[in-house]
C-alpha positions as CSV (number, residue, x, y, z in Angstrom):
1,X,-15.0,23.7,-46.3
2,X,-17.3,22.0,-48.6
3,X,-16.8,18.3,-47.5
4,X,-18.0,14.8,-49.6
5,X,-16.9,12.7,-47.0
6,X,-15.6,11.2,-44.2
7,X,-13.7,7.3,-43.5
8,X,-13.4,6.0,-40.1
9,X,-10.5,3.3,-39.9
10,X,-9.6,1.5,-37.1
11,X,-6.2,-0.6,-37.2
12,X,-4.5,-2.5,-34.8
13,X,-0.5,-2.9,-34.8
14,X,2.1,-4.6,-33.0
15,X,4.9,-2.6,-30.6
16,X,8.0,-3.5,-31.9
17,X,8.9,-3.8,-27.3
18,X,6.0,-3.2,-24.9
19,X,5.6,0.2,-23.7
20,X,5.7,-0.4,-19.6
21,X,4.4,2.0,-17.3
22,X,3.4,1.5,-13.3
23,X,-0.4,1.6,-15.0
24,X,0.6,-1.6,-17.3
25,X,1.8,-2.5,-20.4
26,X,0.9,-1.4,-24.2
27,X,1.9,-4.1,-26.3
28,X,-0.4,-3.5,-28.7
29,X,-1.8,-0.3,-30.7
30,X,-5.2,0.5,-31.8
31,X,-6.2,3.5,-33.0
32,X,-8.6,5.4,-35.5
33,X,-7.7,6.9,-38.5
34,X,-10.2,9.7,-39.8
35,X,-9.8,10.5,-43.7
36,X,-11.9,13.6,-44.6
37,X,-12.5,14.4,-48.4
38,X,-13.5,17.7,-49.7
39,X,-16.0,18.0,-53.1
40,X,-12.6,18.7,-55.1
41,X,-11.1,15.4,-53.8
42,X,-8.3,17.0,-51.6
43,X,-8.0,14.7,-48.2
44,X,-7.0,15.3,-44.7
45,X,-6.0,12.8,-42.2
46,X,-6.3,12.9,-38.2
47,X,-5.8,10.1,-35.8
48,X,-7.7,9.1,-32.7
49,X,-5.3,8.1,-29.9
50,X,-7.4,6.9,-27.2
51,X,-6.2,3.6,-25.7
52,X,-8.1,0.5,-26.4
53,X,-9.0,0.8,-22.4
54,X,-9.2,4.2,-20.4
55,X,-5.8,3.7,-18.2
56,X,-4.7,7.5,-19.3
57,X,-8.2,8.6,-19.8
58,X,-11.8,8.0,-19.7
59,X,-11.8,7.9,-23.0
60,X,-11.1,4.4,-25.7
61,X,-11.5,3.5,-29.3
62,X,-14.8,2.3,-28.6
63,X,-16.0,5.3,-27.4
64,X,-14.1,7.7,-29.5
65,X,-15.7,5.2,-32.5
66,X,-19.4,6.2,-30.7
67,X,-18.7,9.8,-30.8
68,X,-17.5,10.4,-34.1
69,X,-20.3,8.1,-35.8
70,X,-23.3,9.1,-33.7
71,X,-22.8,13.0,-32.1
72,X,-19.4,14.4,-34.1
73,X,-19.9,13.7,-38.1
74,X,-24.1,14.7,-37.6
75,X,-23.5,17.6,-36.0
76,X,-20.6,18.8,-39.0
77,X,-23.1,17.3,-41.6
78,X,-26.1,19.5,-39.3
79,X,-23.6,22.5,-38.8
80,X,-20.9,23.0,-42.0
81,X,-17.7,25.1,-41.2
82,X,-15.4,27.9,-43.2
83,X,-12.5,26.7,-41.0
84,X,-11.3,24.2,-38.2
85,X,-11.3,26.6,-35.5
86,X,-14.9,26.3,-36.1
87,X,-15.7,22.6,-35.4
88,X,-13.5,23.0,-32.6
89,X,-15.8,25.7,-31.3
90,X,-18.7,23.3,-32.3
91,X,-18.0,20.8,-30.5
92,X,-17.7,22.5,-27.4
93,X,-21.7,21.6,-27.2
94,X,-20.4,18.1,-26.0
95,X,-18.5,17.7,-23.0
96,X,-15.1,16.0,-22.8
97,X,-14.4,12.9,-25.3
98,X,-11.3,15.4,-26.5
99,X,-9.7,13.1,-27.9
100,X,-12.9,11.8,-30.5
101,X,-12.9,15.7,-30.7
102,X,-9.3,16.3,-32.0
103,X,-9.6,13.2,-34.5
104,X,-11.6,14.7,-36.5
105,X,-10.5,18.3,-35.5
106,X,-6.8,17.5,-37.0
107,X,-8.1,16.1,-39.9
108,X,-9.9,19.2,-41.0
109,X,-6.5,21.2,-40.1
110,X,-4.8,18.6,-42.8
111,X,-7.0,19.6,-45.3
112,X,-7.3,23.2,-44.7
113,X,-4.0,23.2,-45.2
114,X,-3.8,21.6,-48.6
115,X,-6.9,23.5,-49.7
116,X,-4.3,27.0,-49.0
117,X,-1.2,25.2,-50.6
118,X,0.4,25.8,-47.1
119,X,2.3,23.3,-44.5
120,X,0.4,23.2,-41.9
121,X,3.2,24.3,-39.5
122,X,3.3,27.9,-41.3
123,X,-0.7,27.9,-41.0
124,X,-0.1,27.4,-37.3
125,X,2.6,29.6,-36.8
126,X,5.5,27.5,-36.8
127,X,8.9,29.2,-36.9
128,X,11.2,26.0,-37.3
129,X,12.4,24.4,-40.4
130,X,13.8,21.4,-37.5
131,X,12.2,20.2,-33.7
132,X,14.6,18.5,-31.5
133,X,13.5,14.9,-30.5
134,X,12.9,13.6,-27.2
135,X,12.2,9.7,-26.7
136,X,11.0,7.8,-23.6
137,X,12.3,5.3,-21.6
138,X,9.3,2.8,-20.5
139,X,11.1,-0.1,-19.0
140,X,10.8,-2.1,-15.7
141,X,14.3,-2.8,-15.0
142,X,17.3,-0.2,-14.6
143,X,19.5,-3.0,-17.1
144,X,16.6,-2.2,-19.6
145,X,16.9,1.2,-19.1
146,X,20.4,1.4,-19.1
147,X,20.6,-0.1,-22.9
148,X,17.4,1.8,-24.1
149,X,19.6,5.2,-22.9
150,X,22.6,3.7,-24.6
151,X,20.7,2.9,-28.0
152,X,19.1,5.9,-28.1
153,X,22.3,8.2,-27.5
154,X,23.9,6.6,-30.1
155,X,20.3,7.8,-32.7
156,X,21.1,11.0,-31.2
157,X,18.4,12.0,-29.1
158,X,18.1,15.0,-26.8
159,X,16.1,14.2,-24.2
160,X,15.2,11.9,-22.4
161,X,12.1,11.0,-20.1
162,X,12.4,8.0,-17.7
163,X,9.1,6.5,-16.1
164,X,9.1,6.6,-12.6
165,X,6.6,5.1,-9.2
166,X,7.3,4.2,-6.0
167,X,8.8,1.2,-6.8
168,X,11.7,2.6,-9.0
169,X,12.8,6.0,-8.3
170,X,15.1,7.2,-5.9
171,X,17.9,3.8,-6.6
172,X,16.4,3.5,-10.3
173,X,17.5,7.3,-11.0
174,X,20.5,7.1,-9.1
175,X,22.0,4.5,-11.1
176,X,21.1,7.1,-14.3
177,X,22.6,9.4,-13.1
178,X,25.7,7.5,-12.5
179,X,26.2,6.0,-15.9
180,X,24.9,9.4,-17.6
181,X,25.6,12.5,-14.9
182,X,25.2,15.4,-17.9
183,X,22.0,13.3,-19.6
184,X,18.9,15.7,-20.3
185,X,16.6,13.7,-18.1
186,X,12.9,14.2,-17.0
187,X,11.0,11.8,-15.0
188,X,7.3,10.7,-15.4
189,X,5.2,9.6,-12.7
190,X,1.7,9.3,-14.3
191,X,0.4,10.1,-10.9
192,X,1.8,7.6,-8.7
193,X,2.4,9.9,-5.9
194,X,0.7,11.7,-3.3
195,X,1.4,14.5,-1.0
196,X,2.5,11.9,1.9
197,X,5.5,11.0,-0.7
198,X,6.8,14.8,0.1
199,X,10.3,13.5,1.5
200,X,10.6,10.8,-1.4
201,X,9.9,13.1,-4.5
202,X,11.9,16.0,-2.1
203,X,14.5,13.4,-2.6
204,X,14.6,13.3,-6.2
205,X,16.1,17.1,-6.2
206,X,19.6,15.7,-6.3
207,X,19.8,15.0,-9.3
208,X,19.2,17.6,-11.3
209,X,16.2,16.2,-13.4
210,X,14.7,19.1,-16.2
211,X,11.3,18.3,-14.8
212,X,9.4,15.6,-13.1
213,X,5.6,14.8,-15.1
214,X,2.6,14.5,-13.2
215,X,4.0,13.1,-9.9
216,X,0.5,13.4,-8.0
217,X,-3.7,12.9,-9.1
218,X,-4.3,13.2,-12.8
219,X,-6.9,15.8,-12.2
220,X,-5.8,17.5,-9.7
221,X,-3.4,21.2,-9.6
222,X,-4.3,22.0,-5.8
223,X,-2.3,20.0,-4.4
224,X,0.4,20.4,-7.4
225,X,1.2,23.7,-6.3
226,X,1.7,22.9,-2.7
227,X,4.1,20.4,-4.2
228,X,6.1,22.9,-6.0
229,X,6.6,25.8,-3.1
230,X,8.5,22.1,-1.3
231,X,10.5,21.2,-4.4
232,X,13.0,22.4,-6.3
233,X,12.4,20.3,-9.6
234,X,10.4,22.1,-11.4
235,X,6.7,20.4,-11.9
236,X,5.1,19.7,-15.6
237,X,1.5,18.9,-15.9
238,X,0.2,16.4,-18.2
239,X,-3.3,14.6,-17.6
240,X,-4.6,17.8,-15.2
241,X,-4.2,19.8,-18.4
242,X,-7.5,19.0,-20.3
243,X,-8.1,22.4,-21.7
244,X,-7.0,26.2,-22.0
245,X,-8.7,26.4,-18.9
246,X,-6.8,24.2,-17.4
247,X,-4.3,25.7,-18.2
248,X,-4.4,29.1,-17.4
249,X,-6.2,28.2,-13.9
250,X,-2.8,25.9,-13.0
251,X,-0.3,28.8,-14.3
252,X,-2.3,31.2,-12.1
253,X,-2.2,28.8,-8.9
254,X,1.7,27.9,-9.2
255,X,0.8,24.4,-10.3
256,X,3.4,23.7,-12.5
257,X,6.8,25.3,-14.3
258,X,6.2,23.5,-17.5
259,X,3.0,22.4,-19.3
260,X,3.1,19.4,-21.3
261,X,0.8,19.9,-24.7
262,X,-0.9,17.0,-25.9
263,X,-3.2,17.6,-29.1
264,X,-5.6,14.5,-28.5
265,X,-5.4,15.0,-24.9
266,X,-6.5,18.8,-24.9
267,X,-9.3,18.6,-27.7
268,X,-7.4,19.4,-31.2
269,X,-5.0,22.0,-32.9
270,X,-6.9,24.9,-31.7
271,X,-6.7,24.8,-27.9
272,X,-3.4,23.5,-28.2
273,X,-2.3,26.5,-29.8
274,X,-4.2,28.7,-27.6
275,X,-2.0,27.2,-24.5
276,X,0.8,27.5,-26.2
277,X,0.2,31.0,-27.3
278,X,-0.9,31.7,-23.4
279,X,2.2,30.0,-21.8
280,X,4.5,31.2,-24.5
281,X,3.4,34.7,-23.6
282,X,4.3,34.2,-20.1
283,X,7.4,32.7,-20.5
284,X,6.4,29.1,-19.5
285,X,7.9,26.6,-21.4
286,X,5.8,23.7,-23.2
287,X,6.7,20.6,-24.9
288,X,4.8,18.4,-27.2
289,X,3.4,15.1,-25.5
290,X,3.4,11.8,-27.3
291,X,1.0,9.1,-27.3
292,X,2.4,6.2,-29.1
293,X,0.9,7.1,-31.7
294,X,1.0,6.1,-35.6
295,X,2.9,8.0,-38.1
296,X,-0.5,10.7,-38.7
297,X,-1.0,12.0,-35.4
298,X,3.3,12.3,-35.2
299,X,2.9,14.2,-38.3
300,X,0.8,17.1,-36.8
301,X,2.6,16.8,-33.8
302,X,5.9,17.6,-36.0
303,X,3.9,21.3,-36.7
304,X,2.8,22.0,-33.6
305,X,6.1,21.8,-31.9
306,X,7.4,24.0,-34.9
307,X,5.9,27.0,-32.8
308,X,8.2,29.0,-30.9
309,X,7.0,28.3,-27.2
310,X,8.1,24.9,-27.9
311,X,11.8,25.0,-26.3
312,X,12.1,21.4,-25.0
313,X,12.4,18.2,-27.0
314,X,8.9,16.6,-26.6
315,X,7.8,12.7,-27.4
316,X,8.3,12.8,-31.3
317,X,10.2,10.0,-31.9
318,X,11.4,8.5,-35.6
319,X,8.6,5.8,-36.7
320,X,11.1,2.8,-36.1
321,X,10.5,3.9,-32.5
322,X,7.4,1.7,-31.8
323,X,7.0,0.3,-35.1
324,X,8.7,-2.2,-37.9
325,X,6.3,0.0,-40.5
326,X,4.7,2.9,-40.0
327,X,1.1,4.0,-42.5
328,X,2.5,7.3,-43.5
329,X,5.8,7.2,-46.3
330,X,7.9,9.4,-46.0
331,X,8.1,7.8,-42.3
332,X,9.3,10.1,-39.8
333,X,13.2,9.7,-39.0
334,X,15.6,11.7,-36.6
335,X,18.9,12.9,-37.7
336,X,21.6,14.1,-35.8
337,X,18.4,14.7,-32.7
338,X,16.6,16.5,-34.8
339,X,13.4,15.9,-37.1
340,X,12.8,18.4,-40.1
341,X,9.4,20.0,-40.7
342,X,7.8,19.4,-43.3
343,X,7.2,22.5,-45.8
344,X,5.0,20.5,-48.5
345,X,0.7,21.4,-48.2
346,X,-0.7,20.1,-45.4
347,X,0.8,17.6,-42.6
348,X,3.4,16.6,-45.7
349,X,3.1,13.2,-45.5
350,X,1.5,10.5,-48.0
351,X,-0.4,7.3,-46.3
352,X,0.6,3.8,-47.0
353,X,-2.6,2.5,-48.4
354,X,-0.4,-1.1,-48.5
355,X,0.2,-0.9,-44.6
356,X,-3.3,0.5,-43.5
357,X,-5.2,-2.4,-45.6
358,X,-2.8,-4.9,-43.7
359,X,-3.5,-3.5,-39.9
360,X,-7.4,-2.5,-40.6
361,X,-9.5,-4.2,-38.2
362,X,-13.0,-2.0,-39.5
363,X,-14.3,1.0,-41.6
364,X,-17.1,2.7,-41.9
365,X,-17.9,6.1,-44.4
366,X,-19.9,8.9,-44.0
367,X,-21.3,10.8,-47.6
368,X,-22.5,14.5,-47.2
């Protein structure tokens, strides 16, 4: 992959409602935006999705920013590469900073792609012209969450995942369950539990949830699988699932039922598709994670959850979700629940150069 260079862009944009979670609010996105260009001007794009601060992960955009400037663009200009799979495998010299890792990882996939004349779901292995759509419901208060469920029937969605803590669980679900008692809900608990909540999440059997996310420590699958011999809800691990590794080591242990696939959390495209093709083998379902992210990193979330293993509606949401304009045209809509995949080179979507001038906050280039 004969590469001319590389753009860094960081932007900043508005939620169209804050995003609320036990761990605080997002009410505003920032993110980077990695343009790689090829010596016969073909372009990829990947996005960063770390948080501005490190309430999911250690990770933010400044230290993404730091990784890709100072260790991850050297070491490609040091090291070049035939194929993504092998700056994934290059980077495996630095520990962690995954999601630094898959921003520039996904943009090499992007324009890999383009370079064959091939989607990137059929480079992947993607066997869906169509994913089904999931959307969360991030709210405070069960009159909030009651309309968000209502609005969001009515666009068609097909599943739907309710935050949950503490705080607002057992009453908060109830109430859900009483307005919707056939709804295809999940419940996330970004970790705010612990083993001596046994009898409360025990509780939270009645009614019938598809899964419940991450109820205990976000590194932990010990104490996960305990959990799940006591429960009948089946257990899906998020932030505990960091790599392949991971993966396979929490499968083995009876951590979890479901594995929720995240490409910035787990490095890039290429472990992501390794625990796919692991679970998928095994007959453990996966879903594709969101992370509010801009219309890029949605895109190649699009083909990754065109892959067979994928059987449950994950976070990919229509653009309008979070935002009153996404940077990518066409922008990403659901119809009827479902989102088609694009079969055009690449990610198959354009970038609005109009909206990414208007949200830039820096950018810096890279020439090889």
């Amino acid at each position: 992959m004969k590469l001319a260079l590389i753009e860094l862009y960081i932007i900043q944009m508005p939620l169209k409602s804050p995003f609320l979670t036990h761990l605080g609010a997002v009410t505003d996105r920032e993110g980077i935006i990695v343009k790689i260009t090829d010596k016969d001007g073909l372009t990829g794009y990947g996005e960063g999705v770390a948080f501005s601060t490190p309430w999911y992960t250690e990770e933010t955009v400044t230290t993404s920013l730091h990784m890709l400037t100072d260790l991850l663009i050297p070491l490609l200009k040091k090291q070049p590469i035939k194929h993504p799979e092998e700056a994934a495998l290059l980077f495996k010299s630095i520990r962690r900073n995954h999601m630094a890792k898959s921003a520039i990882e996904t943009a090499l996939w992007d324009l890999y792609s383009k370079q064959l004349s091939s989607s990137l779901s059929a480079i992947l292995g993607g066997s869906r012209s169509e994913i089904a759509s999931g959307v969360v419901v991030a709210t405070d208060s069960t009159i909030h969450a009651l309309k968000q469920i209502e609005q969001y029937v009515e666009e068609g969605y097909q599943r739907f995942k309710v935050k949950i803590n503490p705080e607002q669980d057992y009453a908060f679900l109830k109430e859900i369950r009483k307005t919707y008692p056939e709804l295809p809900i999940m419940a996330d608990a970004n970790s705010a539990y612990t083993l001596k909540d046994l009898d409360r999440l025990k509780a939270l059997d009645e009614f019938n949830l598809l899964m419940i996310e991450q109820p205990l420590a976000h590194d932990d699958i010990i104490e996960h699988a305990a959990l799940q011999k006591e429960i009948k809800t089946p257990i899906c691990l998020d932030e505990s699932i960091a790599s392949f590794d991971d993966a396979r080591k929490a499968i083995e242990l009876g951590s979890c039922q479901v594995i929720n696939i995240k490409v910035g959390r787990v490095g890039g495209l290429y472990e992501a598709k390794q625990i796919h093709d692991y679970c998928f083998a095994r007959n453990i379902p996966v879903w594709c994670g969101g992370m509010i992210e801009f219309g890029i990193s949605r895109a190649h979330n699009i083909a990754l959850a065109s892959l067979p293993g994928f059987t449950i509606p994950g976070d990919i949401s229509a653009s309008n979700r979070f935002w009153e304009e996404d940077i990518i045209l066409p922008e990403v809509q659901v119809e009827n629940g479902f989102i088609k995949v694009p079969d055009s080179p690449g990610i198959g979507v354009d970038i609005n150069e109009k909206r990414l001038k208007e949200t830039l906050l820096f950018k810096k280039s890279f020439r090889f």
